[in-house]
C-alpha positions in Angstrom: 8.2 91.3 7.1 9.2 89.4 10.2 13.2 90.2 9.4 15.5 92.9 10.7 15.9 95.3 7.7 19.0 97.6 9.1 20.3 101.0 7.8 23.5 101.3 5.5 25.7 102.9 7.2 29.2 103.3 6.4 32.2 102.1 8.7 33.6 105.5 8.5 30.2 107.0 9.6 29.5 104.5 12.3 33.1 105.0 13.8 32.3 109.1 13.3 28.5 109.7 13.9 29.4 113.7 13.9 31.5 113.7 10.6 28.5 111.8 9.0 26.1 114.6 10.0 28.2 117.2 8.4 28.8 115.6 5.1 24.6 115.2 5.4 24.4 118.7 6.0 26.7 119.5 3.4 25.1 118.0 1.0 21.8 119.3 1.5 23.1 123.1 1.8 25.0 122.1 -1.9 23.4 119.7 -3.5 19.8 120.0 -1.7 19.8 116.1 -1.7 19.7 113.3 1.4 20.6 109.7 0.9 20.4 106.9 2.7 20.2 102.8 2.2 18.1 99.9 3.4 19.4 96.4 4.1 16.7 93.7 3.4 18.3 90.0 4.5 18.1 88.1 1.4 17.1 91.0 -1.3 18.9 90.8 -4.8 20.6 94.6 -3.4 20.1 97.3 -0.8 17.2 99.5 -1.5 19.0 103.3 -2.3 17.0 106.4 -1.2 17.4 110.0 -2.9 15.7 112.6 -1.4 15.5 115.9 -3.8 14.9 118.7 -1.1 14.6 121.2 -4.4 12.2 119.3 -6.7 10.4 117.6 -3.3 10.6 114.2 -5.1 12.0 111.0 -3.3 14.2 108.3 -5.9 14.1 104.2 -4.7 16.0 102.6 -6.6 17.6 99.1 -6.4 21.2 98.1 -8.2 22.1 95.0 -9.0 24.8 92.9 -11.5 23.4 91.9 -14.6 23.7 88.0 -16.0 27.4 87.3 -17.2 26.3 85.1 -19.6 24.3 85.0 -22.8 23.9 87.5 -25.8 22.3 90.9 -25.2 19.2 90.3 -25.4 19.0 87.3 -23.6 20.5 89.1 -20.3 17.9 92.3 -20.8 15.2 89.2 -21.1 16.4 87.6 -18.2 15.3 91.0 -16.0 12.0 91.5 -17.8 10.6 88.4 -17.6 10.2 89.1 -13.9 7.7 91.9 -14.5 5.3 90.2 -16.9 2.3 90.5 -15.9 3.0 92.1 -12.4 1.8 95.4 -11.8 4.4 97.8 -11.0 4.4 101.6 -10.2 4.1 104.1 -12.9 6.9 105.8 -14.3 9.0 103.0 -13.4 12.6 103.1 -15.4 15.7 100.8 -16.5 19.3 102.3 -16.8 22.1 99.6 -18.2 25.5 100.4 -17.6 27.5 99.0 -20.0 30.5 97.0 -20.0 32.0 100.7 -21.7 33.4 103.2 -19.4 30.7 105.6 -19.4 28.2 104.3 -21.3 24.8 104.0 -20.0 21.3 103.4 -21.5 17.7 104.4 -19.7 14.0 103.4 -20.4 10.7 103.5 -18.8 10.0 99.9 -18.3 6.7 100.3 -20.1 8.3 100.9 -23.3 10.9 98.1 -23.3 8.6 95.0 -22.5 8.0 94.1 -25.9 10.9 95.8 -27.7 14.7 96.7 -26.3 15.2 99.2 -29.1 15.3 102.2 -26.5 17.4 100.3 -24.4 19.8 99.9 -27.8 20.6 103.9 -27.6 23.0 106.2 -25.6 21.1 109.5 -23.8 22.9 111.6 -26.9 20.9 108.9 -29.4 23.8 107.1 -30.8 23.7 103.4 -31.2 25.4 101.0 -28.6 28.0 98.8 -30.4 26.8 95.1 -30.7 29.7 93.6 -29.0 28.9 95.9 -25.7 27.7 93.9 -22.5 24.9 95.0 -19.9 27.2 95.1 -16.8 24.9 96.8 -14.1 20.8 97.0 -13.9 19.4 99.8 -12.2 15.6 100.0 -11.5 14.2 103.4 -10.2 10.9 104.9 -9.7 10.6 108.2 -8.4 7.2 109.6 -6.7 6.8 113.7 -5.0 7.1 114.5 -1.3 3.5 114.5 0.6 2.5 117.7 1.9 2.9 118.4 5.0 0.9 121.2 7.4 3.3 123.8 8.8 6.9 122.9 10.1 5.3 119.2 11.0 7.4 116.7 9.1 4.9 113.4 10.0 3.6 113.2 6.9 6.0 113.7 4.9 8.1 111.1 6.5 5.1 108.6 6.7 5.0 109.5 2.6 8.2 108.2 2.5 8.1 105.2 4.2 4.7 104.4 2.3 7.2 105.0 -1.3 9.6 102.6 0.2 7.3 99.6 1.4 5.1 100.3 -2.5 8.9 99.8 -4.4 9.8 96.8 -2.0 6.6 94.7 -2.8 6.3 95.5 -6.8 10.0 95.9 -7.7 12.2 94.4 -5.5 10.5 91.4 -3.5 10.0 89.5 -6.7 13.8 89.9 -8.1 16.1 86.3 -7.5 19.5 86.6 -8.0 20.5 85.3 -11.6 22.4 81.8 -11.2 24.8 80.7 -14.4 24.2 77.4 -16.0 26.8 74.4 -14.7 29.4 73.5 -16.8 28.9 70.5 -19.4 30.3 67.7 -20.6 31.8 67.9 -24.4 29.3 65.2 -26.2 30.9 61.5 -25.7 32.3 60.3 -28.3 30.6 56.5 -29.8 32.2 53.3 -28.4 34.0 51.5 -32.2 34.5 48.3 -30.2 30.2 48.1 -29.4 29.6 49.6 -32.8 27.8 46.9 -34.2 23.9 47.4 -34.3 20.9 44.8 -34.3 18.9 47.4 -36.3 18.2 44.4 -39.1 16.6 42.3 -36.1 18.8 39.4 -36.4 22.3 38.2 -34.0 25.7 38.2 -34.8 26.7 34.5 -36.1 28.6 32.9 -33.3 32.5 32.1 -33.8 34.3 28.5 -33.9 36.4 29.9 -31.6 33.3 30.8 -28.9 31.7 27.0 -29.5 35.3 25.6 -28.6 36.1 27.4 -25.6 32.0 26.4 -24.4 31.8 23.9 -22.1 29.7 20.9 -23.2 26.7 19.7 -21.0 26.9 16.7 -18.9 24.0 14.4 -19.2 22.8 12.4 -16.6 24.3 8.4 -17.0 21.5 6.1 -17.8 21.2 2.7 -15.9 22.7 0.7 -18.5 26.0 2.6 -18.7 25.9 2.1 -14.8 25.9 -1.6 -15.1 21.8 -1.9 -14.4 19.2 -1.7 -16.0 16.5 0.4 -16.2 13.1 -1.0 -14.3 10.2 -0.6 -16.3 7.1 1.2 -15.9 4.4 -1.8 -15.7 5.5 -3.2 -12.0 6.8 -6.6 -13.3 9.4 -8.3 -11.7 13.0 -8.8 -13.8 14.6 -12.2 -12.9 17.9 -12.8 -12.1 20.7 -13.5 -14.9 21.7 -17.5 -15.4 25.3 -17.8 -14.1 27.4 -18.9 -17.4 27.9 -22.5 -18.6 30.9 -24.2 -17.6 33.0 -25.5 -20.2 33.2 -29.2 -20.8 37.0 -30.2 -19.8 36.0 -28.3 -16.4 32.9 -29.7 -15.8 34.9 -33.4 -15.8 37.7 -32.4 -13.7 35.2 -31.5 -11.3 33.5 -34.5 -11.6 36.6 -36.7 -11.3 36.8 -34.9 -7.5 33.8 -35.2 -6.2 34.3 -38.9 -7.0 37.6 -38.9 -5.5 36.6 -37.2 -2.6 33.8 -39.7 -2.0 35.9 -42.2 -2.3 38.5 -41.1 0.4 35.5 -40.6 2.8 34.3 -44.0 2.4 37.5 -45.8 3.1 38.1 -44.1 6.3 34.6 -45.7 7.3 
């Protein structure tokens, strides 16, 4: 896989090697079962191994929090949607532990991809309440030990590590963590003072008050409120104004000093 998958090991079992080989032993003498745990970087959970020395079967199984929000059914459909389709070992199974102290559900997954009704019913047959939650998935598969030839344990443990690459690649490779929807926004609420719609096609009349408070547009000055006069458009020349006529009681006074003048000039001679 090109990562460093690691062992589980616990920190009172890696601080005590020899105290964790007794409990093993212990457990196997007792119980006649041997566990152990996988660390895949990046999986949804560790991969869980059950080894069943009296039945010779090994148990993979993966563990994992189920959605924290929607109804029911939408969380269980949340988990199978990710195996539509695929092809996944047989006698593959489902346990929900629900949000109940003790309560637990289990299916084969086979038998729950088109209807959650066995999912719906405690191992006694009794209904789960509709107000109970999924709180944990579990998804298990469970396959014998290969035979080995006399006190050679090769193949059995090459058996096992076969089991646990199959249930990483179908089961537990595919699963992606479940990621809640963001927060929203309550719906905004309409603006009253932009309430007024154009929905008939037409504008709003415009107020005195707006034609007022407009600016009005300067025109350009022609020539004649300049003082000139506009030239016009056929080339012709305009000749200059006559200076006004003087009036009549001037005109003699002026005349009167010329004469004078001339006079004057003429005596001097």
């Amino acid at each position: 896989m090109g990562v460093d998958v690691q062992r589980r090991t616990s920190r009172a079992d890696v601080s005590d090697p020899r105290a964790r080989i007794k409990r093993m032993q212990a457990a196997a003498l007792d119980g006649g079962i041997l566990t152990g745990a996988l660390r895949v970087p990046d999986a949804i959970a560790d991969l869980q191994l059950e080894l069943l020395l009296q039945g010779k079967v090994v148990r993979y199984s993966v563990s994992f929090r189920a959605p924290a929000d929607g109804r029911t059914k939408t969380r269980l459909n949340w988990l199978l949607r990710e195996f539509r389709g695929a092809p996944l070992p047989n006698g593959l199974k489902l346990r929900i532990d629900w949000d109940r102290r003790g309560l637990y559900s289990e299916a084969a997954i086979d038998d729950v991809r088109e209807d959650h009704g066995p999912l719906m019913v405690d191992p006694a047959g009794a209904p789960i309440r509709t107000d109970a939650l999924p709180r944990m998935f579990t998804l298990s598969w469970a396959t014998g030990l290969a035979k080995g030839g006399g006190r050679a344990g090769g193949r059995v443990l090459d058996g096992i590590a076969g089991g646990v690459e199959r249930f990483y690649r179908q089961v537990v490779e595919g699963l992606v963590p479940h990621t809640p929807r963001a927060p929203r926004l309550p719906a905004a609420e309409p603006d009253e003072s932009n309430s007024e719609t154009f929905s008939s096609g037409t504008m709003p009349a415009q107020s005195s008050t707006d034609s007022r408070e407009r600016p009005a547009t300067q025109q350009e000055p022609s020539g004649s409120e300049v003082g000139g006069t506009d030239p016009p458009g056929d080339g012709t020349e305009i000749a200059a104004p006559e200076p006004p006529p003087l009036d009549a009681s001037k005109e003699r006074s002026h005349e009167q000093r010329e004469s004078r003048t001339i006079h004057e000039t003429s005596g001097r001679q």
